[in-house]
Every structure is written in C-alpha cells, then in structure tokens.
N, C-alpha and C positions, 0 to 999 in steps of 0.2 A: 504494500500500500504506500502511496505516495507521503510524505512526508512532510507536511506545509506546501505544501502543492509545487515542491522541488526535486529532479533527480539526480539522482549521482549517477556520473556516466558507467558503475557498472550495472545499476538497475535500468535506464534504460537499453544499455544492450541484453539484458537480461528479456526486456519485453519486445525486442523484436528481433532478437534471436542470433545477435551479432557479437562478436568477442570486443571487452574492454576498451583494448588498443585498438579496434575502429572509430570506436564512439570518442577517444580523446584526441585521435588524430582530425578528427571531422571538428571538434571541437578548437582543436588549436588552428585549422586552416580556416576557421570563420564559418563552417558549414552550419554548422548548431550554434547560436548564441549560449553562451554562457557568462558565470560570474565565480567569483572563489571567495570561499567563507574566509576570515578572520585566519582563521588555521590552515591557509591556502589549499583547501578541499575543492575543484571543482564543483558547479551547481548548476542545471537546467533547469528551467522554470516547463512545468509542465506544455502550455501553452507555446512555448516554444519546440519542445519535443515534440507533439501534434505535427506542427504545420512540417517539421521535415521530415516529418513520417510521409503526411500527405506528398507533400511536396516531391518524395522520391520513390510512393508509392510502394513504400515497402509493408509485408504483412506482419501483424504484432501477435507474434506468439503467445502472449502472455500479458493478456490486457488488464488481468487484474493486477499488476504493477504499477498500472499506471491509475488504479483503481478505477477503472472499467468494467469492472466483472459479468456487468448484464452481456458486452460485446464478446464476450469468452464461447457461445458457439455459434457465431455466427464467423468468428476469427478462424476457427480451427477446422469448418467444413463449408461446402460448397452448398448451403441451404437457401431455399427460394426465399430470394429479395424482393419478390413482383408486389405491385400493387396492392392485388390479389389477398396474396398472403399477409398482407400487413395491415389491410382492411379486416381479413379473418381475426386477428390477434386485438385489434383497437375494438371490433364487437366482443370479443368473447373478456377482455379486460383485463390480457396478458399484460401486465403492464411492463416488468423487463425483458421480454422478450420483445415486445415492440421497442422501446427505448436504444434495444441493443441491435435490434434491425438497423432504425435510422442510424445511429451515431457509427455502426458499421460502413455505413452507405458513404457517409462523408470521411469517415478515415479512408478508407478506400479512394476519395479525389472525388468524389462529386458534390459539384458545387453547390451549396447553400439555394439558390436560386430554382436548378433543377429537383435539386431534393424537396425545395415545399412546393413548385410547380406540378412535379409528377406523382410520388407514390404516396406524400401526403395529404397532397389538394385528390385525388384520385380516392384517397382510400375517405377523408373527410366526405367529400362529399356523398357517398354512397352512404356512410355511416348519416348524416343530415337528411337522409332519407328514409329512415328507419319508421321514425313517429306518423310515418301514412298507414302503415299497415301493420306496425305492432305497439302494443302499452308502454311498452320499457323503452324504447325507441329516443324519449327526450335523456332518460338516466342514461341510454348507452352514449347519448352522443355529447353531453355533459363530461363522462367520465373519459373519452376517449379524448373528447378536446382538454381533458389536464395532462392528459400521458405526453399529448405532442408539446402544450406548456413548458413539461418537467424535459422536455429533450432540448426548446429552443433555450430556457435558462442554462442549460448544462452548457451548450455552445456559446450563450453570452459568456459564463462566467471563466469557461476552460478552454476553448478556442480561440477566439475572436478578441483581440488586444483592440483596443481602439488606437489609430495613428498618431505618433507624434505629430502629426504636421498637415493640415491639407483642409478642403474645403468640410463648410459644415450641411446635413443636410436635416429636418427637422420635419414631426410628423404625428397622424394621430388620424384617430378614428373618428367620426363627424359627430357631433350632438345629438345625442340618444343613442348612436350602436356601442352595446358597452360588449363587442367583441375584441379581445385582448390579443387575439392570436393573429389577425391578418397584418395589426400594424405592427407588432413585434417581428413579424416575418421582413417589413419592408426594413425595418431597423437594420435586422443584423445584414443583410442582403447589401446595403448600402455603405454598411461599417466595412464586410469583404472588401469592397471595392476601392476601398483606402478614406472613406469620408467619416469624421468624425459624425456620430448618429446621436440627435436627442429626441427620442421618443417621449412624445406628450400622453401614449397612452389612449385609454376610449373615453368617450363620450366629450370631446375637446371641441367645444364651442370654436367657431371660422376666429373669431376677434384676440382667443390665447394662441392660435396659429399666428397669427399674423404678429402678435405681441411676440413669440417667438423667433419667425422670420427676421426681425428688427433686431433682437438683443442677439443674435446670432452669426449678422451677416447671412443669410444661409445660401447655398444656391440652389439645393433643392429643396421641396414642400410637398411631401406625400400626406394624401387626405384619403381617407379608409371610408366608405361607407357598403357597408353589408346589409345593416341593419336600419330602417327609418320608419319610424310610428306615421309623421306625418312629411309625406311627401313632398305635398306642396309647399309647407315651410323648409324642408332641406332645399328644393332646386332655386329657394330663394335663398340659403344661405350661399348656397355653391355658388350662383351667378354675383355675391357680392364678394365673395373668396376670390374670383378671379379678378372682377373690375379691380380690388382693392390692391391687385399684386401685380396688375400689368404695368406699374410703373417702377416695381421693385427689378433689382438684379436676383429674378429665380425664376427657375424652371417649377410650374407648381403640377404634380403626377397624383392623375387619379385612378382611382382602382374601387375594387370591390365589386358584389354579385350585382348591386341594384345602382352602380354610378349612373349609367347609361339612360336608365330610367327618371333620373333625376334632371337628364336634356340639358345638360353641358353645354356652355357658349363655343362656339368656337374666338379661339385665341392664337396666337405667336407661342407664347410663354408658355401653353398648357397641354399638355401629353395623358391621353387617356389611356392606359394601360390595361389589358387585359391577363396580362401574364408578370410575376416579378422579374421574369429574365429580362423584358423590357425595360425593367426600372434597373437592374442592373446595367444593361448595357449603356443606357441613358450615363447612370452615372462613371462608368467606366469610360466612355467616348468625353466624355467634360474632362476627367483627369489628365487622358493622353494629349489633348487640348490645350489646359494648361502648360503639361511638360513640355508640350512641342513649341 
C-alpha cells in the first residue's frame, strides 16, 4: 500500500513488474519525476507514477501497490471491458468491480474524454432507462451514478495534477440541474488538457458563471444542462449567458441531454457540444495556439 500517497522506486517496480535499477535509472534521466527525503531516499508521488505508466503503456502487475486493489483482475487477465459489461456491473451494484473496470481502462491510455464518452455515457445511459419498466430503476440509477462519482474523484484526486501554468477554464451545471456528474466530467477533461479547471459545480445560477469568468480571466465556460424544471426560464437564462459573454475573451461550450432544447443563439464565441471529446479538443487546439 502506498505510503502518503508516495513511492519508493523499489515498490513501484515492484507494481509493474520491472527491476529496481530501471525504475532509478528512469528516474535519474528525468523519465519519472521524483524528489529525495531528508535522508536522501528517492520519492515518486503517486500521480506521477500513473501518468508514466500511462504514458509508456506499461501493465501493472500489482496494482495493489499502488493501492488499487479493485484494478487487481482486470490487471492480471484479458476480461470484457465493453460497454456491455460494465453497464451489467453499474445494474447489479458491483461496485469495485466497476471502479476497477474504469480506472483499468484509463491506466491502460484511454483518454478521460473517450472513457466518459463511450463505456460510461453508454453504460449510464441504459442504466437512466431502467425507471420505465422497473420499480428499482431510480435506486439502480442513483446508486450507479455514485460508483462512477467514486471513480471520477479517484482520478481528480490520484491522476490529474492540475498545471503549473496555462489558461483557466470555469464551469457548472445550469440552475436547477443538481446533476454533479456531467460537469465534473467536463472539469477533469479540460484539467487533461493542460487548463487549470474551476468547477462551480450544479445548480450554478448564469450571473456566478459569469462572476466566475471575471475573477478568472477564463477562456473557457462550460455550462451543463441535463436537467431543467422550467424550460422556458433556462433558454432565457442561456440566451442572457451568451449576450452577457460575447464581449468577454471566452469560448462559452455547451452541453448536456436537453441544451439543444433550450434553442441556443447562434454566436462567434459559443460551441454546442454534443460529445466531451469536443470540448477536449476545443481546448486542446486553444493550447497549441497559444504555444504556436
């Protein structure tokens, strides 16, 4: 088990199956960020150990080192990833067996953006279907949306460093959808891409967005709506969301099941998004922009 959420390069060679003197040769030629205690002991911060796992694709023999345990069989055999199966496991309320699906899928190299695009927007939405034709159907899909909760805090907290340095992008769920999970998805999607993320969270009145925009500089503004009681007051919050930020420096990206229903202005500034990979790539094309 990981140690203050640090390793000593013989434990992580230990979890992914590689001897000592690889792990500190990688580590002295700048491969793996490290640091050295007091007592000149090398130290990997978890979150660093991750991303050059990802990053070289290698497989972790031994996840519970890295205190992973739930990824311990999905590590060590060739067991069905699909959609499918992971919708089976979110109904039935496997809860680390799903956890250890996902957080496999993404040590393995797949990007944040396709993992909540495909197996878990996939598997959610079948489960959001349940309450048509069975009783338990709102508990199954209550209980499944905390499992994927407990998988994206794991990735906030164990993955995803926020940047030293670079653009901010700010965001939130529209007044009244007190759905937690789409705008957390657009968060970490947008931190991947190198953007410091300040997630306002659900039910975020247009006027603390925009107070946000402000106190941020931001240059992006993701607005979430899934969920809305009354319609016609959201497509009047939305059309004063954009009037109010067409004069700002931001790209303001909307999403959600029911945006398109709410009849969006068309704008310069405003990008309708159907998919996170789009808001990814949005923000991914801005960075290389900048650099270039």
């Amino acid at each position: 088990m990981v140690n203050g959420q640090n390793l000593s390069p013989k434990q992580l060679a230990q979890a992914i199956g590689a001897s000592e003197s690889s792990v500190k040769r990688w580590v002295d030629d700048g491969s793996i960020p490290a640091f050295k205690t007091a007592g000149g002991h090398r130290k990997i911060a978890l979150r660093d150990a991750l991303a050059f796992i990802r990053a070289r694709g290698l497989n972790v023999e031994q996840p519970e080192v890295l205190g992973m345990a739930e990824v311990a069989d999905w590590a060590r055999s060739p067991a069905d990833r699909s959609s499918e199966h992971l919708f089976r496991l979110l109904e039935q309320g496997h809860r680390n067996r799903a956890r250890g699906l996902l957080l496999s899928l993404y040590l393995e190299g797949e990007s944040l953006a396709a993992l909540f695009d495909g197996p878990m927007r996939e598997a959610l939405v079948r489960i959001g279907e349940l309450w048509q034709d069975r009783e338990d159907g709102i508990f199954v899909e209550h209980r499944a949306t905390a499992i994927c909760l407990e998988v994206l805090h794991r990735l906030n907290l164990d993955f995803l460093a926020v940047p030293p340095e670079g653009p901010v992008a700010v965001g939130g769920a529209c007044e009244g959808d007190q759905s937690s999970l789409p705008t957390l998805m657009a968060a970490l999607v947008v931190r991947a891409e190198g953007f410091h993320d300040v997630n306002l969270g659900p039910n975020t009145p247009a006027d603390a967005l925009l107070r946000a925009i402000d106190r941020y500089g931001a240059r992006i503004a993701w607005w979430s709506a899934n969920h809305v009681e009354d319609r016609e007051r959201a497509s009047t919050e939305l059309r004063g969301l954009v009037s109010e930020t067409a004069d700002r420096d931001v790209t303001l990206v909307l999403g959600g099941r029911v945006v398109r229903a709410l009849d969006p202005p068309e704008a310069k500034h405003l990008y309708v998004a159907d998919r996170l990979g789009e808001l990814a790539a949005l923000a991914r094309g801005m960075l290389n922009g900048a650099r270039g």
